[in-house]
VOTILO-168361 format. One record per residue: x negated, y negated, z negated of N, C-alpha, C, O, CB in turn; chain. Coordinates in steps of 0.2 Angstrom, whole numbers, plus 5000, padded with zeros to 4 digits. Glycine has a CB too. Example, Ala and Ser with C-alpha at 12.3 -4.5 7.8 and 13.67 -1.06 7.14 Angstrom:
<pts>
 n.east n.north n.up ca.east ca.north ca.up c.east c.north c.up o.east o.north o.up cb.east cb.north cb.up kette
   4934    5028 4961    4938     5022  4961   4934    5016 4961   4929    5017 4958    4943     5022  4955     A
   4936    5011 4965    4932     5005  4964   4936    5000 4961   4933    4994 4960    4930     5003  4971     A
</pts>
This chain:
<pts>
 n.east n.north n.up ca.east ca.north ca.up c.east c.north c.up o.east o.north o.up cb.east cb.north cb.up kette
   4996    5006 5000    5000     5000  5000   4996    4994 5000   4991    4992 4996    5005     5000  4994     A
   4997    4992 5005    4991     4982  5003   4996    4975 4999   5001    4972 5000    4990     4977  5015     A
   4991    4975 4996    4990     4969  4991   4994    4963 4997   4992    4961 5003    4979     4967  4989     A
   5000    4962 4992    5002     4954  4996   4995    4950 4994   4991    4950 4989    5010     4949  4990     A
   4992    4944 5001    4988     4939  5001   4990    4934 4995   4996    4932 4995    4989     4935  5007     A
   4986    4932 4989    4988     4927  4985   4992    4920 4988   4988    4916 4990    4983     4925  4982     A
   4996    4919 4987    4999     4911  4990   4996    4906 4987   4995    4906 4981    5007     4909  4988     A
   4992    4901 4992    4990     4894  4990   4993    4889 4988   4997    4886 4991    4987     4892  4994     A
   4992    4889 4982    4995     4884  4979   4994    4878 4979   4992    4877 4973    4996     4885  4974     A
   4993    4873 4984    4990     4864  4982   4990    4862 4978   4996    4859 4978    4990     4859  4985     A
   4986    4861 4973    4989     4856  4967   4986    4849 4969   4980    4848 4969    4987     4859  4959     A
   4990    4844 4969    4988     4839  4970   4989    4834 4965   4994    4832 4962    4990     4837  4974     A
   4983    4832 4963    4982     4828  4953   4987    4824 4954   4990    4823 4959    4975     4821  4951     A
   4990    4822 4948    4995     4814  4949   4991    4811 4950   4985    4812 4948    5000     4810  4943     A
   4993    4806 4955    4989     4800  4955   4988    4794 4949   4984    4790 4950    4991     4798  4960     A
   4991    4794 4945    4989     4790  4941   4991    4791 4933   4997    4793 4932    4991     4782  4943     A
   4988    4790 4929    4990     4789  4921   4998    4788 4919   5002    4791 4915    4987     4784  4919     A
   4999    4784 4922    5007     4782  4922   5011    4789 4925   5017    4789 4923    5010     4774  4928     A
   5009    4794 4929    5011     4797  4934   5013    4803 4926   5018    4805 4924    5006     4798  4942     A
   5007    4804 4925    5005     4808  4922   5009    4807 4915   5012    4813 4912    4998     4808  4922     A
   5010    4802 4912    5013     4800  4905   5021    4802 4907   5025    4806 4903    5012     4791  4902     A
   5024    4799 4913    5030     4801  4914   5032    4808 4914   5036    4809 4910    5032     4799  4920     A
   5030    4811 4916    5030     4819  4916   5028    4824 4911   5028    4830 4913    5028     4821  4921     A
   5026    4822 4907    5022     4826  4903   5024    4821 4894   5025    4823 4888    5013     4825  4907     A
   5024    4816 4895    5026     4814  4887   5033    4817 4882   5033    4820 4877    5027     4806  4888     A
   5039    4814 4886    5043     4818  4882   5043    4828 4879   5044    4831 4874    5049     4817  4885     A
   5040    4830 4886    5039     4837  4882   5033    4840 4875   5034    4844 4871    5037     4842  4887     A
   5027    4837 4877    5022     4835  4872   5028    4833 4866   5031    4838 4864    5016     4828  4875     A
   5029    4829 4865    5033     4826  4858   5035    4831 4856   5034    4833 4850    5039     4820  4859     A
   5037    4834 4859    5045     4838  4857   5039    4845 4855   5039    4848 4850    5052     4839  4867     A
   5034    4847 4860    5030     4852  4857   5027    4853 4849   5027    4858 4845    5026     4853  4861     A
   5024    4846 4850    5020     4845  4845   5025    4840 4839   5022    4836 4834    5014     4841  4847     A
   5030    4841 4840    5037     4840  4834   5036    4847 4831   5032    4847 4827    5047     4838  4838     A
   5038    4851 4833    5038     4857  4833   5032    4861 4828   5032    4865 4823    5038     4858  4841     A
   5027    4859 4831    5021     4861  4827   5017    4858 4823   5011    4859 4821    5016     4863  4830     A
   5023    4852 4820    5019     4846  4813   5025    4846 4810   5024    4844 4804    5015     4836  4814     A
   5030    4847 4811    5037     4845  4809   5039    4837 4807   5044    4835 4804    5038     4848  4802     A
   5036    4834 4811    5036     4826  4810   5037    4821 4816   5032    4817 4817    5030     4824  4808     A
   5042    4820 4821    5041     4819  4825   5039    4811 4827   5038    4809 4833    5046     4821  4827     A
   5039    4807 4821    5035     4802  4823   5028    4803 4822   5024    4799 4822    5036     4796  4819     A
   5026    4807 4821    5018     4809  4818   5017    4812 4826   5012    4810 4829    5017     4817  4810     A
   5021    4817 4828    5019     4820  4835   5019    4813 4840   5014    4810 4842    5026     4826  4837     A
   5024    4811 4840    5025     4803  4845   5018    4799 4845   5015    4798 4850    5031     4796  4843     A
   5015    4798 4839    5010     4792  4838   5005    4797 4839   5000    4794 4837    5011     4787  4831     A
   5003    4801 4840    4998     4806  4841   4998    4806 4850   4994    4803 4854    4999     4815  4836     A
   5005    4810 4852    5001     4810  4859   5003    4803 4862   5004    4803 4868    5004     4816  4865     A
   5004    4796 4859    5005     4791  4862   4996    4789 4863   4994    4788 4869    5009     4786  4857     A
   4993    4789 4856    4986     4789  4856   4979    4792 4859   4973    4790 4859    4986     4791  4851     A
   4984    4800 4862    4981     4802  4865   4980    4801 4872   4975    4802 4875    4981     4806  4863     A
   4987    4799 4877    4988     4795  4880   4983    4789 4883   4980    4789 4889    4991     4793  4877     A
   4983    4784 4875    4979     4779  4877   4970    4782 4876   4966    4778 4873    4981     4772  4873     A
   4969    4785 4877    4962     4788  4875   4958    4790 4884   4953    4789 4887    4965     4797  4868     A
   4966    4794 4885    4965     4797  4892   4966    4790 4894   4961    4789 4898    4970     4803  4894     A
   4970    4786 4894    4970     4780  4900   4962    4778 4900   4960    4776 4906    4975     4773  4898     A
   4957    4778 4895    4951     4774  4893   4947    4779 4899   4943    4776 4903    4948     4774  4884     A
   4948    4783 4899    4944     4790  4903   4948    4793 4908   4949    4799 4908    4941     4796  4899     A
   4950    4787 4913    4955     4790  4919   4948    4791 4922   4946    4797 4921    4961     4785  4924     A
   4945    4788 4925    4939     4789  4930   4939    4796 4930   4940    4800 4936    4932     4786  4928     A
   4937    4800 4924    4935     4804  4924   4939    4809 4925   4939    4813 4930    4931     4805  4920     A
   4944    4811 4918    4948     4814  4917   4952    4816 4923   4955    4821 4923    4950     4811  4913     A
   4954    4811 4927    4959     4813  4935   4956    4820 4937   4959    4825 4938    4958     4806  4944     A
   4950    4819 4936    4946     4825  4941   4948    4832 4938   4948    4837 4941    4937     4825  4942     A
   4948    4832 4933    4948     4838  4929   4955    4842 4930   4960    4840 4931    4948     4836  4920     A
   4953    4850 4930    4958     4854  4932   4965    4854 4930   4970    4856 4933    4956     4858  4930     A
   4965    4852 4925    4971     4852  4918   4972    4844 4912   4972    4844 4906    4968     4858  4912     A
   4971    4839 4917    4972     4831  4912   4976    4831 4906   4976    4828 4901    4975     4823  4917     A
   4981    4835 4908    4988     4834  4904   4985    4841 4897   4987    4841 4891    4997     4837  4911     A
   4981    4846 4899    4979     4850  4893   4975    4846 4886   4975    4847 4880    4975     4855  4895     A
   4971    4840 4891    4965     4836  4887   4968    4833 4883   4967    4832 4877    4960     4829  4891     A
   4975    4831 4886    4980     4824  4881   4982    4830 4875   4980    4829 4869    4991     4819  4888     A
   4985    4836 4877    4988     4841  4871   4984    4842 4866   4985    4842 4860    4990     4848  4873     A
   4976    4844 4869    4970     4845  4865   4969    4838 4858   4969    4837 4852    4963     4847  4872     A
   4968    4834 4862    4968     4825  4858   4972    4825 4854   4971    4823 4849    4969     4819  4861     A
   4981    4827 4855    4986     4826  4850   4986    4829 4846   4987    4826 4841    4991     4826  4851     A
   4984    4837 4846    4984     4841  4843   4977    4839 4838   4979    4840 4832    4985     4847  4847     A
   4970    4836 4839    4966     4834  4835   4969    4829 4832   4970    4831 4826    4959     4832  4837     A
   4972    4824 4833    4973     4821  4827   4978    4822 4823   4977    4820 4817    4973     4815  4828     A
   4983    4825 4824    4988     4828  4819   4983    4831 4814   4984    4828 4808    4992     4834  4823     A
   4980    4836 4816    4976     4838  4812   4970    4834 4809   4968    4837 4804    4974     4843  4814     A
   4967    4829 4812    4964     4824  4806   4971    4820 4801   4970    4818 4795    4959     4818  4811     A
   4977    4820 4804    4980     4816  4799   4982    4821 4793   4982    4818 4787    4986     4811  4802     A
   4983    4828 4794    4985     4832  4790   4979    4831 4783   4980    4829 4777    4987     4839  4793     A
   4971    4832 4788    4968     4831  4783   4967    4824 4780   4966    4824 4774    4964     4834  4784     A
   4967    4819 4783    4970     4813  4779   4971    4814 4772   4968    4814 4767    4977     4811  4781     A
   4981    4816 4774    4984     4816  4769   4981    4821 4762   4982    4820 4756    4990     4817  4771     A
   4978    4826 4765    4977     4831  4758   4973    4826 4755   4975    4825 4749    4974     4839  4759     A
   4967    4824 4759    4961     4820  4754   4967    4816 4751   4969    4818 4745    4953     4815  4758     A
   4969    4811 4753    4973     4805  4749   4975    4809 4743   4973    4808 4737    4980     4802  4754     A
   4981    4815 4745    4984     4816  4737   4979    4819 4732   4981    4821 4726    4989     4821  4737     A
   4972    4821 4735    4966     4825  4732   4965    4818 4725   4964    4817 4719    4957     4827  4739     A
   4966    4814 4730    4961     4806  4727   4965    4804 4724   4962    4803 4719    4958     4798  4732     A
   4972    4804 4723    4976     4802  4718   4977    4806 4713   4979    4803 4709    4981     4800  4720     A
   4977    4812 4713    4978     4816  4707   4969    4815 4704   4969    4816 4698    4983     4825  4709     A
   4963    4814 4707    4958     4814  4703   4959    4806 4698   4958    4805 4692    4952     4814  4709     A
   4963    4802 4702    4964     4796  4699   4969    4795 4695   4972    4789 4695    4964     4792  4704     A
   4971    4801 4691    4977     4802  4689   4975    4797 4683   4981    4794 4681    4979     4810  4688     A
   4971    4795 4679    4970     4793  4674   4973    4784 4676   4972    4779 4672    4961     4794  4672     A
   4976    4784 4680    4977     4775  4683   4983    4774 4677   4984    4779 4673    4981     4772  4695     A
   4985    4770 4676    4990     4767  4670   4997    4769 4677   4996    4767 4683    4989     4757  4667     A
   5002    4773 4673    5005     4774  4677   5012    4770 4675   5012    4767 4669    5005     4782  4679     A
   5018    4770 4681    5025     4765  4679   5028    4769 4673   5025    4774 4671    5031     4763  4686     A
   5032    4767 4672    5039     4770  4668   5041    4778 4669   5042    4782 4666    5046     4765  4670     A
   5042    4777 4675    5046     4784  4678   5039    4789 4678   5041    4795 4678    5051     4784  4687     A
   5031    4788 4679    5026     4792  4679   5022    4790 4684   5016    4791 4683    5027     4797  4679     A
   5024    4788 4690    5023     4787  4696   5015    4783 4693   5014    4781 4687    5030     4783  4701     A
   5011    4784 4699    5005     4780  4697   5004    4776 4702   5002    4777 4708    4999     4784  4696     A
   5005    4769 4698    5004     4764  4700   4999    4761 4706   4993    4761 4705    5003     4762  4694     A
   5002    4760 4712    4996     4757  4718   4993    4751 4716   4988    4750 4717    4999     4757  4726     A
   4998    4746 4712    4995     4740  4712   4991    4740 4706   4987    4735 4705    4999     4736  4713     A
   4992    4745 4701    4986     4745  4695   4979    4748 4697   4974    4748 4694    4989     4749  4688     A
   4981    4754 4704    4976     4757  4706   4969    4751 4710   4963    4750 4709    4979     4763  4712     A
   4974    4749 4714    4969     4742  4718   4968    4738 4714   4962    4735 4715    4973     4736  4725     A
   4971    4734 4707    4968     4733  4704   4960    4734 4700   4955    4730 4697    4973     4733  4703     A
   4960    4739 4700    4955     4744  4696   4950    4744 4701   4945    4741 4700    4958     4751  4695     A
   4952    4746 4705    4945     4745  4711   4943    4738 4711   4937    4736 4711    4949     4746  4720     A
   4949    4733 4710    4946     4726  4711   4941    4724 4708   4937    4720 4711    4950     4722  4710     A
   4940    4727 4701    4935     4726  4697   4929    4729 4700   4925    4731 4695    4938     4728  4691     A
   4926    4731 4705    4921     4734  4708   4918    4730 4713   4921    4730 4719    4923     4739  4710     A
   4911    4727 4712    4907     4726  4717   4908    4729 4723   4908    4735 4724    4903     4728  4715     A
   4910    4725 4730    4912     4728  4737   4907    4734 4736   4910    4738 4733    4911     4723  4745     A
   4901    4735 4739    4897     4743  4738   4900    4747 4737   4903    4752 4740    4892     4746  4734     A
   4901    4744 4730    4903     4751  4724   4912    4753 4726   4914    4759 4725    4902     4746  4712     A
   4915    4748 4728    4922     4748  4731   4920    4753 4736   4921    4759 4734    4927     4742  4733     A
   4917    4752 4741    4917     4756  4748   4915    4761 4746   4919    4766 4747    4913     4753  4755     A
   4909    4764 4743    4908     4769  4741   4912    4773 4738   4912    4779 4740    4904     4769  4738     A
   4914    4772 4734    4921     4774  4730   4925    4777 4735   4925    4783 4736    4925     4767  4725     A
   4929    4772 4741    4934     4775  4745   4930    4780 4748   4932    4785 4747    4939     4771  4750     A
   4925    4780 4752    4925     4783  4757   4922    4790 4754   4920    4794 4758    4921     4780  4761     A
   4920    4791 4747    4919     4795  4744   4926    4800 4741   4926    4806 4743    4916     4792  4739     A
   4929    4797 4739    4934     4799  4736   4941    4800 4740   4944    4806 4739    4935     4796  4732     A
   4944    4794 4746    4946     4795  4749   4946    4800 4757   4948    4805 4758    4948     4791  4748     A
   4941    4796 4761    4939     4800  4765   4935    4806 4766   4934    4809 4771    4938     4797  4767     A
   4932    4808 4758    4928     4813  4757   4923    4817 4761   4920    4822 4762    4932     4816  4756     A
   4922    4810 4763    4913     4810  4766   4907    4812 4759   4906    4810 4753    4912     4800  4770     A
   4904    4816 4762    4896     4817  4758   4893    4809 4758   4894    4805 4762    4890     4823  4764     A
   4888    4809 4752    4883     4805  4751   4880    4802 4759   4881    4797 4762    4877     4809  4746     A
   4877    4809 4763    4875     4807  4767   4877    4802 4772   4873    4797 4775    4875     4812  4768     A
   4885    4803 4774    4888     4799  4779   4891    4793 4776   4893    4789 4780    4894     4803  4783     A
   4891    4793 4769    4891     4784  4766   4885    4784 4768   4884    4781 4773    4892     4781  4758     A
   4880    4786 4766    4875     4781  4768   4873    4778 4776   4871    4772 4777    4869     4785  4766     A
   4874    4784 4781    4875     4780  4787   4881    4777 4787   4879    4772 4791    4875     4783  4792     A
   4885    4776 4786    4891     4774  4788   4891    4765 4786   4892    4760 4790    4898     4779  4783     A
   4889    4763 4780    4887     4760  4776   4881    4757 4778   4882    4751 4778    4887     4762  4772     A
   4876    4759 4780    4867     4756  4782   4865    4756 4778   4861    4751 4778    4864     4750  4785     A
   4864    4763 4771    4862     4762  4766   4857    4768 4766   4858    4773 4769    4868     4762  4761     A
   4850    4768 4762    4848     4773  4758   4853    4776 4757   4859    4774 4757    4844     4771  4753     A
   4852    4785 4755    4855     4791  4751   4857    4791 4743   4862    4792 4740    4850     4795  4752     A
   4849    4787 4743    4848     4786  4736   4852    4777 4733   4851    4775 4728    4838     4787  4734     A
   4856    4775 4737    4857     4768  4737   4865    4770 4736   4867    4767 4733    4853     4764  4745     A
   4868    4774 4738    4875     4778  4737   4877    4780 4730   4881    4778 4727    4877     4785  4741     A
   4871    4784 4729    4871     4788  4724   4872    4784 4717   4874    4785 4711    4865     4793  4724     A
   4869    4778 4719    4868     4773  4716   4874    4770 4712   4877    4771 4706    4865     4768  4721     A
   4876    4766 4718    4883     4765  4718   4888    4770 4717   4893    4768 4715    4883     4763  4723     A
   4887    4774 4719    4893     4779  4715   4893    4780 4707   4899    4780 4704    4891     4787  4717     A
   4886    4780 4704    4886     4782  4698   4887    4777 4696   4892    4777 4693    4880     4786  4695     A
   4885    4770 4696    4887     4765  4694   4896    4761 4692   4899    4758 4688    4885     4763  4699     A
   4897    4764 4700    4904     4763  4700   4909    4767 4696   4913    4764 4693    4906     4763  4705     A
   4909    4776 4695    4911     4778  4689   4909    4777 4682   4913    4780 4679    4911     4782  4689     A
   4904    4774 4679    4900     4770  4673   4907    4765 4674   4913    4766 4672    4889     4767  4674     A
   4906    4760 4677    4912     4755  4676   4918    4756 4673   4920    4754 4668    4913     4753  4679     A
   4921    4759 4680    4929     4764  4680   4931    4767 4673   4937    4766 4671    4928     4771  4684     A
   4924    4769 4670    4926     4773  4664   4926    4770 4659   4931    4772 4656    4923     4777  4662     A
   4921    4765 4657    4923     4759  4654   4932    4755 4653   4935    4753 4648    4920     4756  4658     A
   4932    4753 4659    4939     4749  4659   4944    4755 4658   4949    4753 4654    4940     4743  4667     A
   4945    4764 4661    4951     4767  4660   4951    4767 4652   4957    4767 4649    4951     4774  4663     A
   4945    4768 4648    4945     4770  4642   4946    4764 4638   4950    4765 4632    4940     4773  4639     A
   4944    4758 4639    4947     4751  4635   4957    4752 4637   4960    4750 4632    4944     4741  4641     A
   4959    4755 4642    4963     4755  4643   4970    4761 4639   4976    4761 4639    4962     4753  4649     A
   4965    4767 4637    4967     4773  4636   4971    4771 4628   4974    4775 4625    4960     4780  4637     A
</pts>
């Protein structure tokens, strides 16, 4: 028995980003609704990824699959924002010690207050430590600091912190 010849399929690129967002954005949403359970979280991800791909039409047009790059991108940041959020709630239950309201809740404006009392460094060190949970290392580049210039500031800044929580305890 002989093999039907494969049928050629032409695929011809969209021609342009706009082309490409029309046809491809509402299902994306709707996929990646699906796989965050958040559908403004899904929207503002492949909106982002979108404009990411518009920055790198040049290139991106050529590529076999443009519309996979955009899913691959939405799909990364979903997953940086999930991890976002965990560090955040990591950072707030470390920070549990903040003066909290009435009902328990802990206070954002007694939290920024607290921070306020901190030398900028010793503030940025602090979030990007705690919140974004970066290593010494990537404060220190991140910052234009020595290693030993973080560590600094780190130790420093909880020497303070503990001071003012316990005047306050």
């Amino acid at each position: 028995m002989l093999e039907p010849e494969p049928i050629a399929v032409e695929r011809t690129p969209p021609a342009g980003i706009e082309e490409l967002f029309r046809a491809h954005y509402g299902r994306l949403v709707r996929s990646l609704t699906m796989a965050c359970g958040d559908a403004e979280q899904a929207a503002d991800a492949v909106q982002e990824a979108f404009v990411r791909a518009h920055v790198r039409w040049r290139r991106l047009r050529h590529y076999d699959d443009p519309v996979g790059w955009v899913r691959r991108v939405a799909i990364n940041l979903i997953r940086d924002q999930h991890r976002r959020s965990k560090r955040k709630d990591r950072a707030l239950s470390r920070l549990a010690a903040v003066p909290a309201t009435p009902e328990g809740v802990p206070s954002h404006d007694a939290l920024g207050e607290l921070l306020d009392e901190l030398p900028p460094q010793q503030r940025t060190a602090v979030a990007l430590y705690y919140v974004e949970d970066l290593g010494v290392a990537e404060i220190a580049t991140a910052m234009g600091l020595a290693e030993g210039s973080v560590k600094s500031h780190l130790h420093d800044a909880r020497r303070r912190l503990r001071k003012v929580i316990g005047e306050e305890s």
